[in-house]
N, C-alpha and C positions, 0 to 999 in steps of 0.2 A: 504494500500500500504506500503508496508516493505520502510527502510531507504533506499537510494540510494548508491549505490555501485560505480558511477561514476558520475562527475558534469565535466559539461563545464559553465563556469562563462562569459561571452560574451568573447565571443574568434576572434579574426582576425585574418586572414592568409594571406599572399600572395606569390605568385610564381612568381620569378623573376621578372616582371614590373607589373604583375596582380593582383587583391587583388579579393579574391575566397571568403572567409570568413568573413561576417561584424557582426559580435558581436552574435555569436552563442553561445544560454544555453541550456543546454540540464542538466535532472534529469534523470540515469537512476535506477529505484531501482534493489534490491538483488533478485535475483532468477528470473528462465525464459525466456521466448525471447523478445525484446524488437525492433521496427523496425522503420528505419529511410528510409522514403518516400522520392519521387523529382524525376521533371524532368533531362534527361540527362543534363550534367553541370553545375546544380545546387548546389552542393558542398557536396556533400557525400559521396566520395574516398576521397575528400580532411580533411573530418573529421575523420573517420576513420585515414589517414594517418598524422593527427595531436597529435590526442591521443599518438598513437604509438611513436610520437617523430621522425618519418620518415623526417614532414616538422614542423619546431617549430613557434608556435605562436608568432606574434607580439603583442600581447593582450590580457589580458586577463587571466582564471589560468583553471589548468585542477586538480582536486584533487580522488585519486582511493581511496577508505576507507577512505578518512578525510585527506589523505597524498598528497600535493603538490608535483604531479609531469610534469609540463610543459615545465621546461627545462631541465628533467633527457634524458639522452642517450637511446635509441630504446631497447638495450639489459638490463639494467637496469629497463627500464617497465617492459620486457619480464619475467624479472626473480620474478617482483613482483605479478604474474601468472596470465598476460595478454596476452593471442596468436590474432593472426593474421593472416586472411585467405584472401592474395588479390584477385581482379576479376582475375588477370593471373595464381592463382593458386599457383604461389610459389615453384613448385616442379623440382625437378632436373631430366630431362630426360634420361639422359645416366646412372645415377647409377639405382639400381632393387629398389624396392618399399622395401623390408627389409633394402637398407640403406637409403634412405628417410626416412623412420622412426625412424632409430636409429641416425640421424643427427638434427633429432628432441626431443631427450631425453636428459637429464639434463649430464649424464656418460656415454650415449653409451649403455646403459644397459635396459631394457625391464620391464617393473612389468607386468608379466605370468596375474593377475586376468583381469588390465586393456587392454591386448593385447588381449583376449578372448572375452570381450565386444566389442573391435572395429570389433573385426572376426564376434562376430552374425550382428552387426550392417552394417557389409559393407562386406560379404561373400568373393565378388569377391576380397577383397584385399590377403586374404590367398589364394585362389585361384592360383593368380598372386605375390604372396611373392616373387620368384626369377625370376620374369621378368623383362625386362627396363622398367621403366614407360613410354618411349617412346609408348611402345607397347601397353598401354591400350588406352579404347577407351573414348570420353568426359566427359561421367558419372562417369567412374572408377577412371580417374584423377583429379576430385574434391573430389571424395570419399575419395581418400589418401590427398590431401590438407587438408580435415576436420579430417583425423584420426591423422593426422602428430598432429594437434592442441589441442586434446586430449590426446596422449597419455601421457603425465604428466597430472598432476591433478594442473586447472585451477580456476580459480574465476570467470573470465570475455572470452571471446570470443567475436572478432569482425570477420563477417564474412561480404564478398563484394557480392553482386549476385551471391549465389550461384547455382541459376535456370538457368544460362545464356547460352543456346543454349542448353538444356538437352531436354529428348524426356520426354514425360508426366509422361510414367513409371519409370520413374527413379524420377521425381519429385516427384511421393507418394512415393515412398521408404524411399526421405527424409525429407519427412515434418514424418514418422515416427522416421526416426535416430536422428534427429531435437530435438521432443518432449522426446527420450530417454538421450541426451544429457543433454538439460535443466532442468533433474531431479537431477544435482548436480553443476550445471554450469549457468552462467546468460551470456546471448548471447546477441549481438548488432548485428540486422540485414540488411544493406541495401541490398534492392531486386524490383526489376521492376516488378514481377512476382507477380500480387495483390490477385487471388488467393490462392498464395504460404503464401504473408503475412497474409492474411488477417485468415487464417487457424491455424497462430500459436503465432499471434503478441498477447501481452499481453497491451503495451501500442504502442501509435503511437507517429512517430514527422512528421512534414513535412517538408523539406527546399526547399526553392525559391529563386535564386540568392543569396545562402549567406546568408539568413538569414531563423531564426526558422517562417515559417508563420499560423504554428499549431500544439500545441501539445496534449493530452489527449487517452482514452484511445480506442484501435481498434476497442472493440462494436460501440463506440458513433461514428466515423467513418463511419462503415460497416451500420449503421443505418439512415443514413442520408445519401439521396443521392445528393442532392443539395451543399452539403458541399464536399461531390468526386470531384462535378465537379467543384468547384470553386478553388479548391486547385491545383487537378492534371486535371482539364480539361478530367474527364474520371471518370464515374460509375461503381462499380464493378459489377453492376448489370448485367452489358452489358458484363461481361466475366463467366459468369457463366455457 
């Protein structure tokens, strides 16, 4: 297992009188997808949007390369080339999908090789280049969520369910963009969708009210079915 590229060192979080977070670590190493399990409101937006600096821990340190960044500013992580793909997607409906993306580049400006790879990757986005992204339909507006995330060149990726109300086909399409992305980028995935993780996840964690109640890797998971059901109350067996 490569070094880890991100560390949560027991992390508390709270949101305005509630406390989500009770001392969450997480290892995530360099390269790959990496995927973070739990049931609904168990605290998995809320770490993802800790990392980020969105909501700032009350405890605890978050370090990306060895560098302490837990009280740095949202766009300060961003530039330290961490993206960010929330469950709502993120994207501006009224402007066309070509400025969506260029409000997602460092100057406004395009690198031709990397705009070509999102085009085999996600067709329908050049397709719908000068449309509103009002106008595309659920798949296609995750699709530009994940290319918007890409189009500079990243280290880390946190992406939020990105299976979340998508039709099947669209889901193989991305568990391939998925595995074509993580050939230069290391992803952080939370997803409800267990065959979605379970297809791409390299390691696992599990959280339960806030905290970590399992971590190791997604074969030993996918292999034991007694340990699905005691974590998430559900075999993947039984969705196959």
């Amino acid at each position: 297992m490569s070094a880890p590229i991100l560390e949560l060192d027991n992390i508390f979080t709270d949101i305005a009188q509630y406390h989500i977070l009770h001392g969450v670590s997480l290892h995530i190493p360099e390269g790959g997808v990496h995927v973070l399990l739990g049931r609904n409101g168990a605290g998995k937006t809320t770490t993802l949007r800790t990392i980020m600096g969105l909501w700032q821990a009350k405890q605890g340190a978050i370090r990306f390369r060895g560098e302490d960044i837990t009280k740095q500013h949202t766009s300060d992580i961003a530039r330290k080339g961490i993206a960010y793909v929330p469950e709502n997607m993120g994207i501006f409906g009224g402007l066309t999908v070509e400025e969506n993306m260029r409000l997602a580049t460092l100057d406004g400006s395009f690198d031709q090789d990397r705009l070509q790879r999102i085009y085999t990757l996600f067709p329908a986005l050049e397709k719908f280049w000068n449309s509103s992204a009002w106008s595309l339909s659920g798949g296609q507006k995750q699709m530009l969520a994940i290319a918007r995330a890409m189009i500079e060149k990243r280290d880390l990726i946190l992406i939020d369910e990105p299976t979340k109300g998508l039709a099947p086909a669209i889901i193989l399409n991305m568990v391939e963009a998925f595995r074509e992305i993580a050939r230069e980028t290391t992803i952080l995935l939370v997803e409800q969708n267990f065959l979605f993780a379970r297809s791409l996840g390299q390691t696992v964690a599990v959280i339960d009210d806030g905290r970590i109640a399992h971590s190791g890797t997604m074969a030993e998971l996918v292999e034991d079915a007694a340990l699905q059901t005691r974590l998430l109350s559900l075999s993947l067996d039984a969705h196959q």
